[in-house]
GUTORDO-526495 format. One record per residue (C-alpha): residue in one letter; x, y, z. Coordinates in steps of 0.25 Angstrom, whole numbers, plus 5000, padded with zeros to 4 digits. Example, Ala and Ser with C-alpha at 12.3 -4.5 7.8 and 13.67 -1.06 7.14 Angstrom:
<atoms>
A504949825031 S505549965029 
</atoms>
This chain:
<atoms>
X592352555038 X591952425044 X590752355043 X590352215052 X589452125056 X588152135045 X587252005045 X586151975037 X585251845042 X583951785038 X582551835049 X582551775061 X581551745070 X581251835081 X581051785098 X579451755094 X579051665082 X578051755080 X578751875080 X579151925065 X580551905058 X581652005056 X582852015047 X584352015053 X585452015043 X586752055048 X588252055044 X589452045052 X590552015044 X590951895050 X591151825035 X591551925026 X590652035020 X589651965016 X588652035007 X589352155010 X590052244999 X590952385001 X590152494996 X590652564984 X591752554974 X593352574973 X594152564984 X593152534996 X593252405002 X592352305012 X593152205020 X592952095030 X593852135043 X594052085057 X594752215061 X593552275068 X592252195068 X591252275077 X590652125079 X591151985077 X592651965068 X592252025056 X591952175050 X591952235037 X592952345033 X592552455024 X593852535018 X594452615006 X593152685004 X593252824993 X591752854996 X590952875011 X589752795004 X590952665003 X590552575011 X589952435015 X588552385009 X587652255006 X586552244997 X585252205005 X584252194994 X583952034995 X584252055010 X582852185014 X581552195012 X581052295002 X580352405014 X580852325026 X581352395039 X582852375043 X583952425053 X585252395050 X586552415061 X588052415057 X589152445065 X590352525058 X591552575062 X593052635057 X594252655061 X594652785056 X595352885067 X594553005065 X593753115072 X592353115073 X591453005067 X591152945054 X589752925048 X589252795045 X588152765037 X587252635036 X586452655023 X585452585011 X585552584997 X584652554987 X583852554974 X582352554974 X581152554964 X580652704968 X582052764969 X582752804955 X584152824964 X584752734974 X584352774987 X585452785000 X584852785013 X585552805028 X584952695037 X585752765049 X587152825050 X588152845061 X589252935065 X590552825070 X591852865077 X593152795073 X593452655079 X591952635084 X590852535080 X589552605077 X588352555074 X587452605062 X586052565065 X584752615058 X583352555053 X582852575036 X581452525030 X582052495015 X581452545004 X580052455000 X580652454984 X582152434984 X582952364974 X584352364978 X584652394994 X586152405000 X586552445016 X587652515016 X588752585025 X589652685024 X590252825031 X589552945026 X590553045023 X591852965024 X592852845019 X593352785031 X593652645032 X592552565042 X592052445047 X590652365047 X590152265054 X588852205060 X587652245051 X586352205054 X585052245046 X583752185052 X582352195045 X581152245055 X580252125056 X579052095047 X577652105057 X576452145052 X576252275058 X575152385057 X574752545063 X573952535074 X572752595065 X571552585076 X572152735084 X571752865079 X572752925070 X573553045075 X573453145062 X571753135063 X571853155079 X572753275078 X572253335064 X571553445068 X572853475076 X574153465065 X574653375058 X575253245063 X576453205056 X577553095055 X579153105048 X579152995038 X580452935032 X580252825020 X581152705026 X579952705038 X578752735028 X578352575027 X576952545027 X576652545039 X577352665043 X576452735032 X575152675038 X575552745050 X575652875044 X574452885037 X573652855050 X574252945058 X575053055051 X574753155042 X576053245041 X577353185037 X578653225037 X579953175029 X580853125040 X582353165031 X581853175017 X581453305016 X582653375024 X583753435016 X584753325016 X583653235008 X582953334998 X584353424992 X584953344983 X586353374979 X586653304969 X585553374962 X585953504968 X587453494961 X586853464948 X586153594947 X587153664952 X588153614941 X587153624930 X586653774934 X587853824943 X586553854953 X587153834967 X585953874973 X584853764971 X585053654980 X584153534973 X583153444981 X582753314979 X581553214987 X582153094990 X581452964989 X581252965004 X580753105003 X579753044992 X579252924999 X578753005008 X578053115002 X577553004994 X576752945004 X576353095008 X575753114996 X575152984994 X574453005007 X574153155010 X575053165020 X575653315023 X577153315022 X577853415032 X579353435025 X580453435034 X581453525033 X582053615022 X583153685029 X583953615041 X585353635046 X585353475046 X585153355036 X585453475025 X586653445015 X587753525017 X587953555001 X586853625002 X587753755009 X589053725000 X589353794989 X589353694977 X588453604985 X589753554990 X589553434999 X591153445003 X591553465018 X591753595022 X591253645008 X590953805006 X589653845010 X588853955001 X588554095004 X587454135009 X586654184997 X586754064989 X586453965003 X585254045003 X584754034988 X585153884991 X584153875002 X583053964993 X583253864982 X583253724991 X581953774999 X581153804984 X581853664979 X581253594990 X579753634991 X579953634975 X580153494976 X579153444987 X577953514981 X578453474967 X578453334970 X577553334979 X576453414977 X575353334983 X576153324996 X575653415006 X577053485013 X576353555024 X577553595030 X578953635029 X580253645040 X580953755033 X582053775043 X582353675052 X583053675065 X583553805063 X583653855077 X584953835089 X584453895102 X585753895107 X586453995098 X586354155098 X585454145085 X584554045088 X584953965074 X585953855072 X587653875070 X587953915057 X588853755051 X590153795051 X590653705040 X589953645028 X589953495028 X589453375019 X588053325023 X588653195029 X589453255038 X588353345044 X587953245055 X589453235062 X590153395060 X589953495070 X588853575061 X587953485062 X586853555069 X587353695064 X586653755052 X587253775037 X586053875036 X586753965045 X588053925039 X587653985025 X586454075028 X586354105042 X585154115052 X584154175039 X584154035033 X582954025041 X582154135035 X582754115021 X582353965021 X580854005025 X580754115014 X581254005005 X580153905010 X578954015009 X579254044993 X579453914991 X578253864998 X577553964992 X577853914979 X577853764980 X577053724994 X576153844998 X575253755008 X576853705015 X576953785029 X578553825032 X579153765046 X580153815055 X580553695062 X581453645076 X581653565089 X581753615102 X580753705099 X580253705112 X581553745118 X581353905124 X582353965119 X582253895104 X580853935105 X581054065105 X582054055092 X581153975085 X579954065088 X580754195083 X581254115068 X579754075067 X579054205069 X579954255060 X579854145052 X578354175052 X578254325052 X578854315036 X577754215032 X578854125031 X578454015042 X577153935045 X577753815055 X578653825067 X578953655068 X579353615083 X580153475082 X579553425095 X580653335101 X580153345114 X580653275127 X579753265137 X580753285148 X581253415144 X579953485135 X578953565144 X577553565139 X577553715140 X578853725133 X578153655121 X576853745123 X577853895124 X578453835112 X577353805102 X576653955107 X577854025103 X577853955090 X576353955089 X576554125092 X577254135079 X576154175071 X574754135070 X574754045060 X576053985062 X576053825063 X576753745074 X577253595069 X577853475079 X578653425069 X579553315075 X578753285088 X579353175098 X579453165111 X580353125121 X580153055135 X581253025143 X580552975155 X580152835156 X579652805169 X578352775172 X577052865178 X576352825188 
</atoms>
């Protein structure tokens, strides 16, 4: 691949003198490589070219890469701030006649004081047809305590040849900011009402950020850390099935952006609602193959042994939140998430029709297809919630179990939502149906909300209805009189 154009240059002063300073660096490969370095060992190689330059004369060219995660990188530690908030832009491209697109990925890696492993985070990625200059651009708060931090790029899943060029990274400037403190805070107006919560992910937690939740929340919600993808943890997984020839106790692990955030939960008394433990999406794909093979089109299990598999993860998993967490109160849980396709004769998603590796799951055609379906089949649903109850039971008697999806509203999912629900309910296996709320207000009626959370709120007496992901859209600009 090719990369191009990535400067770095001193702060410079803004259109007001009073206004505060920001941070540009930015390289474009007009002079050589600079500080940048190929990624890896062997065979890979980074080279100044003048063969495709997305801007200016020169590019760099990335080639003879053995390993997707070869690529291009520079080491920023003397160049960031330790906590400081930055998005970075690089255009990439290759030249590879092919099909389909390529993932590309604009990544950090780095050492800090409270991690005992080296920490690789995704600052954005993006799919790139052949012969096409695409921009990768995304935002990353860096960690407060880092001792070694490199950006990186690479293609997730591949070893194609690419080009780089024109990276920028560019600090948020420094002002004194604050919360606006003299307003009355929203969790003491609605608390004899419900809970009123906020998602949290650790690279937007800065102070501030944390000042604002304490005002006004009391109900969090881990924006990634808590979803399959983050918490099983392969490598462990493999290990005990090599050392017992067990292949039915997938292994979790909290990861340290899991951590920060439950953290400051338990450090503050705030309620932790956990999101999700059994999706279709951002689930790893070895977690259906037999040997927990993360191969392309890999054997999925049978049936018997995906279903002990899921029995095991969902005690794994509430095992290790009230284990290591036992001060934090996990009032709630999204056992199944997502569940439901309205448009096919059994109201549930398509079964996946091949097995891929976790990075591919964003670009194949299963990507909103279920290997739930695949390897149990639409009882998956009722299996995960019996799980959840025994081990809730066991391990968090006080955390309510959550159905939970959008287009809630929508008549015809309504009415399939409602009939998993009450059957849900009717086993003592459900407490909460969670309605997603992405609402438009161009196409939401107010009495399509109003029949929608009455049927829910029909389900059973006790039953407890949750906006879990509430934004609202308004597509008309123009002004009243």
């Amino acid at each position: 691949f090719y990369i191009d154009n990535i400067n770095i240059t001193g702060s410079f002063a803004t259109s007001s003198p009073d206004a505060p300073s920001t941070s540009l660096t930015a390289w474009d490969f007009e002079s050589g490589l600079g500080d940048w370095s190929v990624r890896g060992s062997g065979e890979a190689t980074a080279e100044p070219s003048t063969i495709a330059p997305h801007g200016g004369k020169g590019c760099v060219f990335v080639s003879g890469r053995t390993q997707d995660w070869n690529g291009i990188q520079v080491n920023l530690t003397n160049t960031v701030k330790k906590g400081g908030k930055y998005t970075f832009e690089a255009w990439v491209k290759y030249d590879v006649p092919k099909e389909g697109t390529e993932q590309f990925v604009l990544a950090l890696q780095y050492n800090a004081e409270s991690e005992s492993d080296t920490q690789y985070k995704w600052i954005t990625n993006a799919d790139v047809k052949n012969g096409e200059w695409t921009k990768l651009q995304g935002e990353y708060t860096l960690p407060k305590d880092f001792t070694d931090i490199s950006l990186y790029i690479q293609v997730n899943g591949s070893t194609i040849d690419f080009y780089v060029d024109d990276i920028t990274m560019q600090g948020e400037p420094e002002v004194d900011k604050e919360i606006q403190k003299d307003i009355p805070s929203l969790k003491e107006v609605y608390n004899d009402y419900f809970k009123f919560g906020t998602a949290i992910s650790p690279r937007y937690l800065n102070d501030l950020e944390k000042e604002l939740v304490l005002k006004h929340f009391n109900s969090i919600t881990h924006e990634n850390a808590l979803k399959p993808e983050a918490i099983l943890d392969h490598a462990a997984t493999i290990a005990y099935m090599n050392n017992t020839g067990d292949l039915t106790h997938p292994q979790v692990a909290l990861s340290s952006d899991a951590k920060e955030v439950l953290d400051f939960a338990r450090d503050n008394n705030i309620p932790v609602r956990a999101h999700v433990l059994v999706w279709h999406s951002q689930t790893p794909n070895w977690l259906f193959t037999e040997n927990y093979s993360t191969e392309k089109n890999a054997p999925v299990v049978s049936k018997e042994v995906m279903r002990q598999r899921l029995e095991n993860y969902t005690n794994a998993y509430f095992k290790l939140l009230s284990t290591e967490y036992p001060d934090v109160d996990f009032y709630a849980i999204d056992v199944v998430n997502e569940a439901v396709n309205p448009d096919r004769p059994d109201g549930l998603r398509a079964p996946a029709t091949v097995a891929t590796t976790s990075g591919d799951d964003a670009n194949n055609e299963n990507a909103n297809n279920s290997m739930w379906m695949t390897t149990i089949g639409a009882e998956f649903i009722e299996d995960a919630f019996t799980y959840a109850r025994a081990a809730a039971n066991k391990y968090m008697p006080n955390t309510k179990l959550a159905y939970n999806d959008y287009n809630e509203c929508d008549p015809n999912k309504t009415e399939i939502m409602y009939n998993i629900c009450k059957d849900l309910y009717d086993k003592g296996l459900l407490d909460v149906v969670g309605m997603q709320g992405h609402y438009n207000m161009s196409s939401l009626s107010t009495s399509q909300f109003e029949n929608a959370l009455l049927k829910y709120a029909s389900i059973g007496d006790d039953i407890e209805i949750q906006i879990t992901e509430l934004d609202i859209t308004q597509d008309d600009t123009a002004e009243e009189g």
